[in-house]
N, C-alpha and C positions, 0 to 999 in steps of 0.2 A: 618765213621762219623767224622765229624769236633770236635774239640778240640775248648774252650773258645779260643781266641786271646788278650794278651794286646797292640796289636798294633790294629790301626785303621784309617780308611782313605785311601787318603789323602783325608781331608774335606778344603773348603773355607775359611777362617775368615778374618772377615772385617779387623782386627787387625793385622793381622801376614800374611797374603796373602794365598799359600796354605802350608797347616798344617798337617803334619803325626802327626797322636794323641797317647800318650802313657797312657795306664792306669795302674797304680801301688798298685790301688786295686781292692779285688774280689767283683763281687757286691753278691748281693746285695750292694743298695746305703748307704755309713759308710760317716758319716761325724761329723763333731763339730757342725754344725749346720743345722734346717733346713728352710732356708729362705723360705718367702711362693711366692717368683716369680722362685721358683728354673725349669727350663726345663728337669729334672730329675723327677718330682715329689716329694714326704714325704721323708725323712729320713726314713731308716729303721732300721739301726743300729747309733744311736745317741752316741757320748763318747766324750769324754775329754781331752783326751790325747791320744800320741802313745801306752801307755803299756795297752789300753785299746780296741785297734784294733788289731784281730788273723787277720785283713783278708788282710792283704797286700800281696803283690806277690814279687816271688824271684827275685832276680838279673837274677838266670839264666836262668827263663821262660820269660824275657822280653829279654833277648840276644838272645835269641833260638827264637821268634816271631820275633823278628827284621831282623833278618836274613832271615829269611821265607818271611816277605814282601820284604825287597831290593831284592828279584828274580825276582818279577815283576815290581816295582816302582822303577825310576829313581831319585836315592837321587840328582843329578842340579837340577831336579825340584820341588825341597821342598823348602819353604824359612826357616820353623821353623820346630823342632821337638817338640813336646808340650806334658809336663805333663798333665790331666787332662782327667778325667772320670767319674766312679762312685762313686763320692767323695770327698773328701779333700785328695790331694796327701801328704801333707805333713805329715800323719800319716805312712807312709812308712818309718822306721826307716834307710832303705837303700841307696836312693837316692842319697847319693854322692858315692859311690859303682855305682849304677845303670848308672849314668852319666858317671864314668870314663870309663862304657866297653863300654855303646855307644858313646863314640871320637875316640878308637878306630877301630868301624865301621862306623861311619859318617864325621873323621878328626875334617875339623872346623864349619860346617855347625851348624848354632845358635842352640842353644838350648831353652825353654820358659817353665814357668809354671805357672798357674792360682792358687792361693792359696787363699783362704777367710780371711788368715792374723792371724787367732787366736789362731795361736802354736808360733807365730814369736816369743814372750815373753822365749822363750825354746832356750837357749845357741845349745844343740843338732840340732835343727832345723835349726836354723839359719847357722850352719856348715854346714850339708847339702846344702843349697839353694846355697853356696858362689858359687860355678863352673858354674852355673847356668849366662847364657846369659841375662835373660829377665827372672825378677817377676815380674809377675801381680798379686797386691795386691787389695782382696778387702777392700773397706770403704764406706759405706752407711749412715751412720746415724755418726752424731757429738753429743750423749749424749745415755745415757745408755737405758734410755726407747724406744727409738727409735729403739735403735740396739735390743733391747728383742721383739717388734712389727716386724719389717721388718725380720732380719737373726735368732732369736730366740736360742740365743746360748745354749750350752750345760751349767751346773752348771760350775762357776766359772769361767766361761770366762768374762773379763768385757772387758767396750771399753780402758779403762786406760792401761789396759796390752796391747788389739791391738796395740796402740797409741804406747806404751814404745819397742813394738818390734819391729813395723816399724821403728822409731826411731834408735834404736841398727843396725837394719840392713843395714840402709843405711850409718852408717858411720861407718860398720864392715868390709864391702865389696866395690867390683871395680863391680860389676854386676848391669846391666841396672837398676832401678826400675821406674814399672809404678802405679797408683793407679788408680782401677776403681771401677766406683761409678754407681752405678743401678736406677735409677728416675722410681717410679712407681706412680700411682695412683690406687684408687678403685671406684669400682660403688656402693659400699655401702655408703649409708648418709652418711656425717659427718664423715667419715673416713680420715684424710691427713696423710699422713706419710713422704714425703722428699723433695716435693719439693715447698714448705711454703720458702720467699725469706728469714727469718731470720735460718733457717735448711740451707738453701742454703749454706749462709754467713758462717755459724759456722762450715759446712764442710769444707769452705775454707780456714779458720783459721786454721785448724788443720794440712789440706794440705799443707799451705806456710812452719808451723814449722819441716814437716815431710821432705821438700822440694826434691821431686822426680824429677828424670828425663822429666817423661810425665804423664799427667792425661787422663785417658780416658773414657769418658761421654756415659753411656749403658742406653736403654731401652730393656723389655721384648719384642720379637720378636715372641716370641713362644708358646704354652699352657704353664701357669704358673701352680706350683702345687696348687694355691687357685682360684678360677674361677673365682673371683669377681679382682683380679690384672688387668690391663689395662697401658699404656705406656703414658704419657702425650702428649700433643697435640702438633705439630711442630712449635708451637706459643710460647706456654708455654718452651719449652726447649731453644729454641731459648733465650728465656731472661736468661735461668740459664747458657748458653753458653757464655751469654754476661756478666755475675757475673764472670766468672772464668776465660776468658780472659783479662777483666780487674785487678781483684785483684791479679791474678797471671803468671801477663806478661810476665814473667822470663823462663815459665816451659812452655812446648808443650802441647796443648791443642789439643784433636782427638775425634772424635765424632761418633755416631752411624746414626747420623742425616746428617753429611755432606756426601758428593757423594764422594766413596767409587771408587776405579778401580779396576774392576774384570780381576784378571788370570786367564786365561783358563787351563786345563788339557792337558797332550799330550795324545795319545792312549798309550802310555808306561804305565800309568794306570791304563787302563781299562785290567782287569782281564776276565778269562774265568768264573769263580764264582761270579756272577754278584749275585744272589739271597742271597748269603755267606755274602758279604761286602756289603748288602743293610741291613743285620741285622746286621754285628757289628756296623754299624752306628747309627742306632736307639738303638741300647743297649747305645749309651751314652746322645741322643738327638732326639727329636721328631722331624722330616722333613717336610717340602712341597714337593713337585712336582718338581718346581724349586730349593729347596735348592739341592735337590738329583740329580738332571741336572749338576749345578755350580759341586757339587762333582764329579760326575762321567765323566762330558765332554761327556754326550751320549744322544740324541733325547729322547723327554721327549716320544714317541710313543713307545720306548724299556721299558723304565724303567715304564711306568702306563702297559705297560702287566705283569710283572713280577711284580710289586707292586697285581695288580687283582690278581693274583696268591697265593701271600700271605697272603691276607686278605682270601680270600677263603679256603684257607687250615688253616685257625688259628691263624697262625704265626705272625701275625701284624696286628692292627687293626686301624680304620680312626677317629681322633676327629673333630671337628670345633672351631675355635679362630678367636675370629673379621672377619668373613666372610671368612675364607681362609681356607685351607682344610689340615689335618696333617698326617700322619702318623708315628705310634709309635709299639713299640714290644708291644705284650699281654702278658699280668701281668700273665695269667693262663698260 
């Protein structure tokens, strides 16, 4: 019987082209927060800090997984390796440990990490991330109440700490940073949460001061963990696209909305455990049809038999989101 894996993938990302995923925690899902568009679902172990999370994983079980995949995946075909999983990676007290032994099985091949920003305030952490090719840093909301609505942080996290760590880090380090920002809406009444054009604006104040490399503008694609989240209209983003290429002409603007070039996978990816790496995939992200396609480079006629397969035995089960059809691991 298979052993958890911290290694994942390679999956697609509109961001990073294709992506070997690394995850440096155990799930259950640990985080600082839990945003209610999150594709993870609820928080399960909610904290504060590092010394607040047992559940990180060793340096040497993600050397020993790494190694395990490079036997079948050809690392020229990865553009990023990427932190990010079940959680907020940056509660992994390790990670610049962890980063130094994978250079020496990856060389220079980038490295990436997706962080929610709300440890950046932590001298520690910040040490951590410096080896680090590419942060992606979240930022959603520009004032406190918003950021307690949308990411729903742990006690004591405020946006002033996010702000004063992103801040530190960019002018601590020579490492990419990017900032991305989540634009939701709801179908509940009278609900607006970020993308009201003065929220807009005052994100982007915050973003000129923080002055990143590149910003990169996300909608929810996925089931969100609240049912009632929904993605703003291609109308609607369109104009907060045009707020942020105006006010900050300086910085690279990327979009979830603009047309995206897909890389294809080679067969050097595809594995003989096809049913194996269709659930460590859903252990970090609920799928389509097509998302699981883009990942695996295999006729979607293969993968919906061995999907029926698993639904059938328990193993994963099907939701619905805006019309389109999902598949996710079973919580039982």
């Amino acid at each position: 019987m298979k052993t958890w894996s911290t290694i994942y993938g390679p999956v697609y990302s509109w961001r990073l082209g294709v992506s070997l995923g690394i995850d440096p925690l155990k799930p259950p899902k640990t985080c600082t927060f839990d945003c209610i568009y999150c594709q993870l679902g609820k928080t399960i172990k909610k904290v504060s800090k590092p010394e607040d999370s047992p559940s990180y994983v060793s340096v040497e079980k993600i050397v020993k997984d790494l190694k395990e995949t490079l036997k079948r995946v050809d690392i020229g075909n990865i553009d990023y390796l990427t932190f990010s999983g079940a959680g907020e990676p940056t509660l992994n007290p390790n990670l610049a440990k962890i980063v130094r032994e994978i250079r020496r099985l990856v060389n220079d091949k980038p490295i990436a990490i997706l962080t929610n920003s709300s440890l950046l305030d932590r001298e520690t952490v910040r040490e951590n991330l410096r080896k680090i090719d590419l942060v992606i840093a979240k930022l959603d909301a520009p004032n406190q109440k918003l950021l307690k609505r949308i990411n729903r942080p742990s006690k004591g996290i405020t946006l002033d700490s996010i702000i004063e760590g992103l801040k530190k880090f960019r002018k601590e380090t020579n490492a990419k940073l990017a900032i991305q920002t989540m634009f939701i809406k709801s179908t509940a009444k009278n609900r607006s949460f970020n993308t009201e054009k003065n929220v807009v604006e005052g994100l982007v104040k915050i973003i000129e001061k923080i002055s990143p490399d590149e910003v990169q503008i996300n909608i929810p694609t996925r089931p969100p963990s609240e049912s009632h989240i929904i993605p703003p209209k291609t109308q609607e983003m369109e104009k907060i696209l045009k707020i942020f290429r105006v006010k900050l002409s300086g910085i690279k603007i990327v979009s979830r909305i603009d047309k995206i070039k897909e890389k294809k996978l080679t067969k050097k990816e595809i594995s003989s455990d096809l049913e194996e790496r269709i659930i460590e995939t859903l252990k970090r992200r609920p799928c389509s049809l097509q998302d699981l396609t883009k990942v695996f480079g295999m006729p979607r006629k293969v993968l919906d038999f061995h999907l029926t397969k698993l639904v059938s035995i328990g193993k994963v089960s099907v939701l619905k989101y805006r019309g389109l059809t999902y598949y996710r691991l079973s919580l039982s």
